[in-house]
C-alpha positions in Angstrom: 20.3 22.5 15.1 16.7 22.9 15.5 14.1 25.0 13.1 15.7 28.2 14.1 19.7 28.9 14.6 20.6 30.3 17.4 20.8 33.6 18.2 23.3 35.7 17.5 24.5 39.5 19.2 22.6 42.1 17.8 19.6 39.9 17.1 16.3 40.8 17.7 15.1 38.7 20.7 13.2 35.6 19.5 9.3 35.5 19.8 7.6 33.3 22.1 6.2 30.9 19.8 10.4 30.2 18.4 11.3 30.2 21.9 8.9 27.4 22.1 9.8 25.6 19.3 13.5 25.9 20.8 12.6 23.9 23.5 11.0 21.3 21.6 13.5 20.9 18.7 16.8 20.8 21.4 17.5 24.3 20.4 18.0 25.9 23.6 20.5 24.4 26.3 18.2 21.3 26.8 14.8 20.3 25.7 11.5 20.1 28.7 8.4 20.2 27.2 7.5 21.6 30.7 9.4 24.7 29.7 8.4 24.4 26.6 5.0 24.6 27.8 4.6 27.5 29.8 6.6 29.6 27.1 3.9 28.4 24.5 0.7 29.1 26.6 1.5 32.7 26.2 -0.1 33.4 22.8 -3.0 30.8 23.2 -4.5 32.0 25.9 -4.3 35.2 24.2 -6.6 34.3 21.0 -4.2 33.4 18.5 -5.0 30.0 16.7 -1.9 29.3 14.9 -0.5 29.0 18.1 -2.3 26.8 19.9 -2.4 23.9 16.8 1.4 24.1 18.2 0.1 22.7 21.5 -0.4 19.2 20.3 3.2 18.7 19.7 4.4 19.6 23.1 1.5 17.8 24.6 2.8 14.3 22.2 6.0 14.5 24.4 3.5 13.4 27.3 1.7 11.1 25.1 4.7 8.9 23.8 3.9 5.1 24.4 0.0 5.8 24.8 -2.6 4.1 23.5 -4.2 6.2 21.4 -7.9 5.5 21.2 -11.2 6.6 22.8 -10.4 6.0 26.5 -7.4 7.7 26.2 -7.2 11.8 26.9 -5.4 13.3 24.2 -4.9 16.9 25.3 -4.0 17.8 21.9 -7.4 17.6 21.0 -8.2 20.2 23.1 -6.1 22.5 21.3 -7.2 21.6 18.0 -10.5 22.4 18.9 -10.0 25.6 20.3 -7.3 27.0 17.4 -9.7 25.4 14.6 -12.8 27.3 16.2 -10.8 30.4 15.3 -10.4 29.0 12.1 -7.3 27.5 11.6 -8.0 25.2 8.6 -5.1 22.8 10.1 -6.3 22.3 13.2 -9.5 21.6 11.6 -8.1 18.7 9.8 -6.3 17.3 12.9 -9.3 17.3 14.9 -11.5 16.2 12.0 -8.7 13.3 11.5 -9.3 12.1 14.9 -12.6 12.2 15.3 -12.5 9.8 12.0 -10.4 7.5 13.6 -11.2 8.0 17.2 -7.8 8.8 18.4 -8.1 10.5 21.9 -11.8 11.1 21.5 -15.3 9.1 20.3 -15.6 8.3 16.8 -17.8 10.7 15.5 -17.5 10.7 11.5 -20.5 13.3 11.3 -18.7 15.5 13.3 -15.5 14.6 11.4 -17.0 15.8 8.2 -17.9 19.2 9.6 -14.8 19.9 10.7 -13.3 18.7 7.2 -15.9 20.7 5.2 -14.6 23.6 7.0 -10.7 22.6 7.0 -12.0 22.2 3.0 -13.2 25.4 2.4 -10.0 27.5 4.1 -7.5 25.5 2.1 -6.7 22.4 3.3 -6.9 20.3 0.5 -5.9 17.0 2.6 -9.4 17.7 3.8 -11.4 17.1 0.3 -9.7 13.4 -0.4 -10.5 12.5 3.5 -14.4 13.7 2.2 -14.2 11.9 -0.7 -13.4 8.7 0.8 -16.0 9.0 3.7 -18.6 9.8 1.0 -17.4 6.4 -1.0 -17.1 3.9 1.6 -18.8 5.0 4.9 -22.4 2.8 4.8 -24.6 5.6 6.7 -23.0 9.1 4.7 -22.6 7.5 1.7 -22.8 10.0 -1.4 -21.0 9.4 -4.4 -22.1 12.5 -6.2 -20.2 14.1 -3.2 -17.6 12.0 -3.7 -16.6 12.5 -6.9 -16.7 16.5 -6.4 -14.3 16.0 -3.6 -11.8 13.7 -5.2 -11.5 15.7 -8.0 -11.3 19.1 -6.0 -8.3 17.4 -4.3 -7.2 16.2 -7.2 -7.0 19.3 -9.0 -4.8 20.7 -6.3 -2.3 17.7 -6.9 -3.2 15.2 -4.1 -2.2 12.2 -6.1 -4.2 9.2 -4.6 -7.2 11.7 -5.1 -6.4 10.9 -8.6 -6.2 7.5 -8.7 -9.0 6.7 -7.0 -11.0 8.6 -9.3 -9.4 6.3 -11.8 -11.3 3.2 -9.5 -14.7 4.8 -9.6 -14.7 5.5 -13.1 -13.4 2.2 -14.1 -15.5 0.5 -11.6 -18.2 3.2 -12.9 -19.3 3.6 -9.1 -22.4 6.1 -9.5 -22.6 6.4 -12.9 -24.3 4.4 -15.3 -21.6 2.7 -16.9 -18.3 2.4 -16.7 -16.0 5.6 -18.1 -12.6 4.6 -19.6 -11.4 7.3 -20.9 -12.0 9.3 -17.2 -10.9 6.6 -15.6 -7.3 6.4 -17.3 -6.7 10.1 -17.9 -7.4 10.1 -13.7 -4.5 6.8 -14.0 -2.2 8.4 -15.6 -2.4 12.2 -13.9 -1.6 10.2 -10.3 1.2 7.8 -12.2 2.8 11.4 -13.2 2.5 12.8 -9.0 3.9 9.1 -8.6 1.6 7.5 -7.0 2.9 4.2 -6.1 -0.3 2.6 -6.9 -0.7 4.6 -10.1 2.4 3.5 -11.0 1.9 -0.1 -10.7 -1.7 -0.2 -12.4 -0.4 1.7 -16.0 2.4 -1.1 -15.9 -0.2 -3.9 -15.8 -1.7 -2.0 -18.6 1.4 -1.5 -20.4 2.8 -5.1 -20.2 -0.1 -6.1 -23.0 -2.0 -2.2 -24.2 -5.0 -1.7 -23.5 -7.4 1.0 -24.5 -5.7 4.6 -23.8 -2.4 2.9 -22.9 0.1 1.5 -26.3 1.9 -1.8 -25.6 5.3 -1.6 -24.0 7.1 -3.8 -22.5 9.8 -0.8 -21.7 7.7 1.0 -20.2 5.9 -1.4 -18.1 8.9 -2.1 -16.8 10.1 1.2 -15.9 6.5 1.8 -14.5 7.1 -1.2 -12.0 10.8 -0.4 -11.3 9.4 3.3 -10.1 6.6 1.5 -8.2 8.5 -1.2 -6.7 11.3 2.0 -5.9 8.7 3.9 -3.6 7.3 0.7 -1.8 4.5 -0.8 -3.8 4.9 -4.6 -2.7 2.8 -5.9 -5.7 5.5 -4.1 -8.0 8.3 -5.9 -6.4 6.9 -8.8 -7.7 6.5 -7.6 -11.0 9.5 -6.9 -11.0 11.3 -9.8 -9.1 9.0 -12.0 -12.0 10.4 -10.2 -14.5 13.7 -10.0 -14.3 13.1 -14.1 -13.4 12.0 -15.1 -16.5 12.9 -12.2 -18.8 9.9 -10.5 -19.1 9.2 -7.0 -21.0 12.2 -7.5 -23.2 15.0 -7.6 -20.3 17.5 -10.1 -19.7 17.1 -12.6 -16.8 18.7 -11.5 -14.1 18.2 -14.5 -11.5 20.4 -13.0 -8.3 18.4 -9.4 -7.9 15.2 -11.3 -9.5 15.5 -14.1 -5.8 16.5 -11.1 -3.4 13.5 -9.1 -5.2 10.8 -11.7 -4.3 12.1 -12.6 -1.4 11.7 -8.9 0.0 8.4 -8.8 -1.3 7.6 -12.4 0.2 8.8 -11.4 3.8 6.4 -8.3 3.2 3.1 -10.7 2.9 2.8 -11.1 -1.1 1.7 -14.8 -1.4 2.6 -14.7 -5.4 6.4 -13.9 -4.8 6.3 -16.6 -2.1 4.9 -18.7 -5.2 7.5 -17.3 -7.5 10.3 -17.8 -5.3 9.1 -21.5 -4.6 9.1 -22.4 -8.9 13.0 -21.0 -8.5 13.9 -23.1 -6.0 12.0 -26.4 -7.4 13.2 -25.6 -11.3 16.7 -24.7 -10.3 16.8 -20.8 -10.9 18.7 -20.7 -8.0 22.0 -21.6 -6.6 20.8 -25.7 -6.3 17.6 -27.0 -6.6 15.7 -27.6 -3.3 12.1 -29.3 -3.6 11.3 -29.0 0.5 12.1 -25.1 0.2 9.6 -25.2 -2.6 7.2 -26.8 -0.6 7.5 -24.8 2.3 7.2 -21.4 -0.3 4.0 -22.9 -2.1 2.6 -24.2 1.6 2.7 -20.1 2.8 1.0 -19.3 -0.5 -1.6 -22.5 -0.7 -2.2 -21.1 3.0 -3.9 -17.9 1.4 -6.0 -19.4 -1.2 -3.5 -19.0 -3.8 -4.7 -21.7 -6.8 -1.7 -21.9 -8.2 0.5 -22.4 -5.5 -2.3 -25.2 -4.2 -1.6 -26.8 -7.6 2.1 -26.8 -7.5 2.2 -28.3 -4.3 0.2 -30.8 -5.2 2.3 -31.6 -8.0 5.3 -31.8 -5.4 3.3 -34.0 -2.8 2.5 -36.3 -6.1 6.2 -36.7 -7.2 7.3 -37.9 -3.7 6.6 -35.7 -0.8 3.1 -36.8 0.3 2.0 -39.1 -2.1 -1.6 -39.2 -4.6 -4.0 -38.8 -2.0 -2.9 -35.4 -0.8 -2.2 -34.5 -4.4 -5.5 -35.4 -5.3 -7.4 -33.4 -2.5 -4.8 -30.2 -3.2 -5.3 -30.2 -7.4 -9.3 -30.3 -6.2 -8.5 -27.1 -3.8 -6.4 -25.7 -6.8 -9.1 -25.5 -9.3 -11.7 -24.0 -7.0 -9.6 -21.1 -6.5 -8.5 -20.4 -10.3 -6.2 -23.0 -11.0 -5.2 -23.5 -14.7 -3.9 -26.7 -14.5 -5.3 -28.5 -11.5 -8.1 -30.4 -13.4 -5.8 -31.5 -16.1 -3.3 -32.2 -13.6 -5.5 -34.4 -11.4 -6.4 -36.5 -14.9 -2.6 -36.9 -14.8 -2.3 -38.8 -11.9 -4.4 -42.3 -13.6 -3.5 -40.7 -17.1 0.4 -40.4 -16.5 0.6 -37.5 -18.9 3.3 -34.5 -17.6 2.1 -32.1 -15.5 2.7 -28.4 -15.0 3.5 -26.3 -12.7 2.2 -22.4 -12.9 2.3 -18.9 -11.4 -0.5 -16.4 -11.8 -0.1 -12.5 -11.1 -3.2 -11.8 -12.5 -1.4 -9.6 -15.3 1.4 -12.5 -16.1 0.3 -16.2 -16.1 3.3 -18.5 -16.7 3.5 -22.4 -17.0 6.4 -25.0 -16.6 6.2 -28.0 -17.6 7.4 -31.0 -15.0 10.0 -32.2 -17.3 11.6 -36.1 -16.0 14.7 -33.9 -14.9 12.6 -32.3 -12.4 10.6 -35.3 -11.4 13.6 -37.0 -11.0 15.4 -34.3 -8.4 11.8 -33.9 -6.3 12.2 -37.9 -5.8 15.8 -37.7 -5.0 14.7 -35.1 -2.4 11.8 -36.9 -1.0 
């Protein structure tokens, strides 16, 4: 069943724009956009702009496994341009949307921001956070005044990552003449209510220790990067994965859904859950321990400047893998990007005192020590 049900005796007959939509959504005997088409051409060519913002659909159909860019003809822009001349305020925000991004046109962001201003001012709200990132980031309109107004125009009318990145600017205090806190986390905590993912995630960093605005809780950090983690937000899987790891925030360790946590966060790009996952394989979180599956964990972190993944495989290649010379030139690596323990570690290898193996999420630093257990296994496996 399509947007409309079909029709029934007595019913009035159905306008052309529904017997249009009929067509497209398999709500008449079979879909053809070419039928589609001709039905829907009716009320564009006879001035009404509602109408022809439809056209862009129908043309999609014709469109399917283009490349959309700026060599490409996208006749939906065609439409978009005539309906939002007549003032349609969503056509105005498709057209202005590809003429950002250059889909089926020339980039033009000038031309982009007219047609937002105007998509703006007859209610589009989408159209104020598209200003208000142009006016933060784009080098040649640049306006942060702007900016601001924009963000918190679309803001106000509940566009949630309007909000948050409010909360960056004033924290950031991009514009003004020093940072605002206060701003900054009442903007945090409006978007972390809309559930913004990223909201979300940033009052559960704050959370885990307090900070200013935001009490200590360990519950509620949690719960924060449980929601997170729940719509998508990578970062918060690992949290969470970490968390449940090493019984963090006051919950029990929970190693099974902790492993399958990271790992869906690894295999979506986050270097630290690769890290994580590596320290459970190496300390024996999991079902055995398996020093080359740590190795091969802390080698896709090391890969992506991660410090302290550099440092634990260093302190594998020491124990057996590669031997002190690779070790050395790794625990070197390690403390030139943020290692805690590289530099002591690298004493260790003429010293002979333990070393220590680390992860770093930026909000939760944790150290384990290289116990003779541990040495012994990564030997064993070498």
């Amino acid at each position: 069943m399509g947007l409309f049900s079909r029709r029934k005796k007595g019913d009035s007959v159905p306008k052309t724009d529904d017997c249009s939509v009929r067509y497209r959504e398999c709500d008449s005997d079979r879909r053809t956009g070419s039928g589609s088409r001709k039905v829907f051409l009716v009320p564009p060519v006879n001035g009404l702009p509602d109408r022809e913002k439809f056209m862009d659909g129908i043309f999609d159909d014709s469109c399917m496994g283009m490349m959309m860019n700026s060599d490409t003809k996208f006749p939906a822009n065609d439409w978009y341009e005539l309906s939002a001349g007549r003032g349609n305020c969503d056509a105005q925000f498709n057209l202005a949307f590809n003429l950002e991004h250059g889909i089926g046109a020339q980039r033009d962001v000038v031309k982009a921001v007219e047609w937002y201003t105007k998509a703006a001012a007859g209610g589009n709200f989408k159209a104020y956070y598209c200003l208000g990132c142009i006016y933060a980031a784009d080098s040649e309109l640049a306006d942060l005044e702007k900016s601001y107004d924009c963000f918190s125009r679309a803001s106000t009318e509940g566009i949630s990552r309007a909000s948050y990145l409010l909360y960056v600017m004033y924290m950031k205090g991009m514009g003004l003449d020093e940072p605002n806190t206060y701003l900054a986390i009442k903007c945090l905590k409006q978007a972390a209510e809309e559930k913004d993912p990223a909201a979300l995630y940033a009052m559960g960093q704050l959370s885990l220790y307090g900070s200013e605005y935001v009490d200590r809780s360990g519950d509620r950090a949690w719960k924060y990067f449980e929601e997170s983690s729940l719509l998508g937000c990578v970062p918060a899987m690992t949290a969470v994965g970490v968390m449940l790891c090493f019984g963090l925030g006051g919950k029990n360790p929970n190693r099974n859904v902790a492993y399958s946590t990271l790992m869906a966060a690894s295999n979506s790009g986050d270097t630290t859950a690769s890290n994580a996952l590596g320290l459970m394989h190496l300390y024996s979180m999991t079902q055995s321990c398996s020093p080359k599956k740590s190795e091969d964990l802390f080698r896709i972190s090391a890969a992506a400047g991660d410090g302290s993944a550099l440092n634990n495989l260093a302190v594998i290649q020491y124990f057996g893998m590669d031997g002190k010379d690779d070790a050395a030139e790794n625990f070197r690596k390690a403390s030139e990007n943020g290692s805690v323990h590289a530099a002591e570690n690298a004493v260790s290898i003429s010293s002979g005192e333990p070393m220590a193996c680390e992860l770093d999420c930026g909000y939760i630093s944790l150290s384990l020590i290289m116990d003779e257990e541990h040495v012994k296994k990564i030997k064993e496996h070498a």
